[in-house]
C-alpha positions, -999 to +999 in steps of 0.1 A: +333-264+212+307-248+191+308-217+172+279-191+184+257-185+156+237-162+174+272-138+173+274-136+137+241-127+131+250-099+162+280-088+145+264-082+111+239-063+129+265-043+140+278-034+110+311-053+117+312-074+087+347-081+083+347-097+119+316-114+110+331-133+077+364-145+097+336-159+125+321-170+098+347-190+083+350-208+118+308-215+119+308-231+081+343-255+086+326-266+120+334-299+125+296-305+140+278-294+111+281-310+081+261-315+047+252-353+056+239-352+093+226-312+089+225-302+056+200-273+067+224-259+094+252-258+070+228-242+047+220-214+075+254-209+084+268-199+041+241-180+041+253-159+076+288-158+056+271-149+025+258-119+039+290-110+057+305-111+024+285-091+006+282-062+029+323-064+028+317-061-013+333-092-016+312-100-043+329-132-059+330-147-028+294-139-020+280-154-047+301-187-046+288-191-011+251-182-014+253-206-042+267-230-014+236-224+008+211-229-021+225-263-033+230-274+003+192-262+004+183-288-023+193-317-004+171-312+026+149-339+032+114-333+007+093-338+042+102-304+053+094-282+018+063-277+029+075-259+060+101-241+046+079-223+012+057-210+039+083-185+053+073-151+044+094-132+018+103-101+044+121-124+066+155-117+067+174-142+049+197-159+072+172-159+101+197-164+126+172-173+158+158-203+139+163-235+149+137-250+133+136-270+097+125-231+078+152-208+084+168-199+049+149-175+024+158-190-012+139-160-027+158-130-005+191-157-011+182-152-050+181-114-051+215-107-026+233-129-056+213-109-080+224-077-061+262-090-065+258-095-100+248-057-097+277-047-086+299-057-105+284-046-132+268-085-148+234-073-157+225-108-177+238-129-148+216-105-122+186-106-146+187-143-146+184-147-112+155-126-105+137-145-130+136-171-106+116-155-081+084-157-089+063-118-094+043-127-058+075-133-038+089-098-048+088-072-022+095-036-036+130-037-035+135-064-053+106-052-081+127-020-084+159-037-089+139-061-113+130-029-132+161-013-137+171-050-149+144-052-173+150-017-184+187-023-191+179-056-207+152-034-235+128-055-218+106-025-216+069-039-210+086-060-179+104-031-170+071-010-167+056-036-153+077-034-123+076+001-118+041-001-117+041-029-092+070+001-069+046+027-070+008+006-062+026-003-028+046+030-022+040+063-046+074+077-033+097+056-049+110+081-072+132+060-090+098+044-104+084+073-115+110+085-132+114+051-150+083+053-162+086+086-174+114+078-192+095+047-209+067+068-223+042+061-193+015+093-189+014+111-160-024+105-156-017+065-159+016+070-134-008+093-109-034+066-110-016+039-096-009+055-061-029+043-038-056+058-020-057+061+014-094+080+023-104+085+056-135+071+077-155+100+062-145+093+027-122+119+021-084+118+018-063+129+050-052+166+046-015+157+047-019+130+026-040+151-001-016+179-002+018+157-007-002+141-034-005+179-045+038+178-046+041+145-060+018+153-090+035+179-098+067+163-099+054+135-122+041+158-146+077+177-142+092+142-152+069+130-178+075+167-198+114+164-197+106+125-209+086+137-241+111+164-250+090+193-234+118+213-218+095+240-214+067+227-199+091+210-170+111+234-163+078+257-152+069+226-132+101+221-115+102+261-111+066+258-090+082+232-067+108+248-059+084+274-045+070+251-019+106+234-013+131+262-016+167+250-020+159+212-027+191+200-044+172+174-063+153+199-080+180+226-087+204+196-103+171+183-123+164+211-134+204+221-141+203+195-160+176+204-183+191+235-190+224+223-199+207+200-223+186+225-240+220+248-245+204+279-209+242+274-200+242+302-180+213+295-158+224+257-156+253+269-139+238+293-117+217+259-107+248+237-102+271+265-082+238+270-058+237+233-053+275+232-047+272+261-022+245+242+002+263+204-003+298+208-016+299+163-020+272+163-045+280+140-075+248+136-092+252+159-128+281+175-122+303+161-151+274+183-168+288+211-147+320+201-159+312+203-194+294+242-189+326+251-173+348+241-204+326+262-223+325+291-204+371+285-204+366+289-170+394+263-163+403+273-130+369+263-117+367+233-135+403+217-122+386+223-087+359+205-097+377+177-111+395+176-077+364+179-054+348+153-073+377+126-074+381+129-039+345+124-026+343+092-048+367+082-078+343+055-088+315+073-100+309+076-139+303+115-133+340+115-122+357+102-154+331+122-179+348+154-155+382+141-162+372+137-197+366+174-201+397+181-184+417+161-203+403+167-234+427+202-240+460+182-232+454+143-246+424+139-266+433+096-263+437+102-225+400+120-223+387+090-242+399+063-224+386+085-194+351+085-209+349+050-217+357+042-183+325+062-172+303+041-193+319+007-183+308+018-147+277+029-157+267+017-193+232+039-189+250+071-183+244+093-210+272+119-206+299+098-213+288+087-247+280+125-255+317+130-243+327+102-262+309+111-295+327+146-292+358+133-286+361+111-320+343+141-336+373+163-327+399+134-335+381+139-372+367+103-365+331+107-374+321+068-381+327+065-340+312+093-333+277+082-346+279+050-325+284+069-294+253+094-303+234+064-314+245+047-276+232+081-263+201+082-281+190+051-276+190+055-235+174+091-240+172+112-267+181+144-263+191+175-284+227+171-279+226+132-295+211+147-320+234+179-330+264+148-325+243+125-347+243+157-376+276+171-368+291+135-380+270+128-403+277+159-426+314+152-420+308+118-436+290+139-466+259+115-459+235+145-460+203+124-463+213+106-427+221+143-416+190+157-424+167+127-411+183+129-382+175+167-381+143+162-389+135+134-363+152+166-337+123+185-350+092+161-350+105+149-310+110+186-301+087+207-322+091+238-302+128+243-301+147+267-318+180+247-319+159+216-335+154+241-361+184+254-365+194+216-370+177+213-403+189+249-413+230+233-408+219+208-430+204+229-457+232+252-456+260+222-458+254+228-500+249+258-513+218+249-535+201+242-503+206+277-481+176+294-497+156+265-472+185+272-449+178+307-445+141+303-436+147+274-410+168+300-392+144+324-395+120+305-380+144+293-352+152+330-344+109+338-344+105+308-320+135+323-296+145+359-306+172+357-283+189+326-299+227+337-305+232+303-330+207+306-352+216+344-355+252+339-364+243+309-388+222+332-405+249+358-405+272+337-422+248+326-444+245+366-455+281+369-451+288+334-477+262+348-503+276+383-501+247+403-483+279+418-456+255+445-451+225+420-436+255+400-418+264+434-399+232+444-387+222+413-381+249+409-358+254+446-343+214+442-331+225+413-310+261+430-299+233+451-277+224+424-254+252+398-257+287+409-251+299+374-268+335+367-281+319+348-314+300+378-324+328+401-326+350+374-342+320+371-368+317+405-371+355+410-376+354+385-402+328+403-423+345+439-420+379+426-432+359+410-461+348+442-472+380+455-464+368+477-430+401+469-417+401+496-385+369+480-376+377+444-383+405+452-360+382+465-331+358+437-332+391+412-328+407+431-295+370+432-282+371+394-288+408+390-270+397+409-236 
């Protein structure tokens, strides 16, 4: 009695895959198809259980029997190649109504081994076997995927490549454009490659011209962030927000920017608005996490902790959350939790931050720059870089310190905090704080408001002996910021000069 193939392919379409890969089991050990009399069938029918497989995520087992299928596809007779090559590449890859000598896809075959590989995490293996379908059998998904591959890989002309390829058949893939963002492209050359769509009388549809209007926008929002220009994308996100009011994609992006350039408390502001209109959002939120620690707000952060593990405990965001909750009780524990997020994820940039931290705080600087490097090298931001100068200055290699304070400064030429990088430096020997002193300076003229620099130049009055310049330094900015490490610092500087009762003050103020 046969085995209806025409079931399986039902079954999958139905979403009941574990059904379909038992059925399946019965349709590949059928005793009236084998490799010698139909070598083609048997190949159609591993590919049907292939499938089943790998929408069960039984990965493994997937790719041993797509494997199957493909050598099974080698051995049919050379007469029907030509037949077979002329299949288009958007057929589905088990086409389960053929009956003819053309029904398995090698290329789509190729890529659902590739997207396995994914999976689990086996980039190379993945990478390998997209190379073996050729750049005019790719439809955009697997281009994407063939991007991201590249990308991982450092193979980043082919990676651009790619993305280009995404966005001349679709301008929407988002994903593209942020890939090419990321890899240096110009908004102007990213723009370009959408393609037109004008209308009989020459002009571009309405709808179509004012998306375009959005989408601009948003690559021009991306491209900023890319080249270090905070500023610039922030304003650009802030203008789309306008026209799309409450889009969680652009509140976490732009969350995320200011968590990175150190506007803590409007990052969270961002993240608690996007938790208050989708309470399962993952994306960022071991930044979140990390804002939350800072702010000792640890109530909020072990219900974020919580929230998060139970909507998905395999995402990297996740263990980089865990991480920061750890980190108070078992600093090895918070670790091992942050390494875990990069072994899901080796691109995500949080957990090496994390991880740099961690072995900073464990007074293990040589790991440290390895993990800021890792960081770096995906996307260099400001915080790589205050990890990168932080260990290197407790190493006492100040010439690596200060290149890498300089390189903050030349990527991000208009930030305050770069500056105040190369003022840390400075200020690490005491025939360098005269420099010191003006790098702050110039930090605190670029961003008035700065509370670092300003304390960093306070305690550069306070080490030199200038406890007058240290207090109303400090008092000027006790106006607008009522911030525990200002009253420490300014408690410090009375006792100093032996202002006990007012040493005192400052320290209660700081204990409230």
């Amino acid at each position: 009695m046969e085995v209806p193939k025409d079931q399986m392919s039902t079954l999958i379409d139905h979403g009941l895959y574990n059904s379909a890969q038992i059925l399946g089991c019965f349709l590949v050990s059928s005793s009236s198809v084998n490799s010698e009399t139909n070598p083609q069938l048997k190949a159609e029918n591993l590919v049907l259980l292939g499938d089943a497989l790998l929408r069960e995520k039984e990965y493994r087992r997937a790719i041993h029997t797509y494997k199957q299928a493909l050598q099974q596809n080698k051995i049919i007779p050379k007469q029907n190649t030509t037949a077979r090559s002329s299949l288009s590449a958007s057929n589905r890859s088990s086409s389960p109504n053929s009956f003819n000598i053309s029904a398995i896809n090698e290329y789509e075959v190729k890529f659902n081994i590739a997207s396995c590989h994914c999976a689990l995490n086996e980039n190379r293996a993945a990478l390998l076997e997209m190379e073996g379908i050729p750049s005019k059998a790719r439809n955009l998904q697997m281009n994407l995927t063939m991007g991201k591959l590249c990308r991982s890989s450092r193979h980043t002309r082919a990676a651009i490549t790619c993305y280009k390829e995404c966005l001349r058949h679709c301008p929407y893939i988002i994903e593209a454009i942020t890939g090419l963002a990321e890899l240096g492209v110009l908004a102007k050359d990213i723009i370009s490659l959408f393609p037109q769509t004008p209308s009989r009388g020459g002009r571009p549809p309405f709808d179509h011209f004012d998306s375009s209007r959005w989408l601009q926008r948003y690559v021009e929002a991306q491209c900023c962030i890319a080249s270090n220009d905070y500023k610039g994308g922030l304003e650009l996100f802030t203008e789309l927000l306008q026209r799309f009011p409450n889009n969680i994609h652009i509140l976490l992006e732009m969350a995320k920017v200011e968590a990175i350039i150190g506007k803590n408390d409007e990052a969270i502001t961002n993240f608690e608005k996007v938790r208050s209109i989708d309470p399962y959002v993952i994306t960022y939120m071991d930044e979140y996490a990390i804002l939350l620690k800072l702010k000792s707000d640890h109530s909020k952060l072990n219900k974020l902790v919580h929230d998060l593990w139970n909507i998905d405990p395999t995402r990297p965001e996740v263990f980089v959350a865990l991480s920061v909750l750890w980190e108070r009780k078992d600093e090895r524990g918070a670790l091992s939790y942050a390494e875990k997020s990069i072994g899901i994820d080796e691109r995500h940039i949080p957990g090496y931050i994390m991880k740099g931290n961690l072995f900073l705080s464990m007074n293990r600087p040589e790991p440290a720059v390895i993990a800021f490097r890792g960081a770096q090298e995906l996307r260099p931001d400001l915080r790589s870089y205050q990890g990168l100068v932080r260990s290197y200055l407790a190493l006492s290699k100040i010439k690596e310190a200060l290149h890498a304070a300089r390189e903050a400064m030349k990527t991000m030429p208009q930030s305050a905090k770069a500056l105040k990088l190369v003022g840390d430096v400075h200020a690490s020997n005491s025939g360098g704080r005269e420099k010191a002193k003006k790098f702050y300076e110039s930090a605190l003229r670029l961003e008035p408001g700065y509370l670092g620099a300003a304390l960093a130049l306070a305690e550069l009055h306070f080490v030199e002996g200038r406890n007058g310049d240290a207090v109303s330094l400090l008092e000027r900015y006790l106006k607008d910021w009522a911030d525990d490490s200002l009253h420490v610092k300014l408690a410090q500087v009375f006792a100093a000069t032996n202002m006990l009762q007012e040493a005192l003050s400052h320290y209660e103020a700081a204990l409230r």
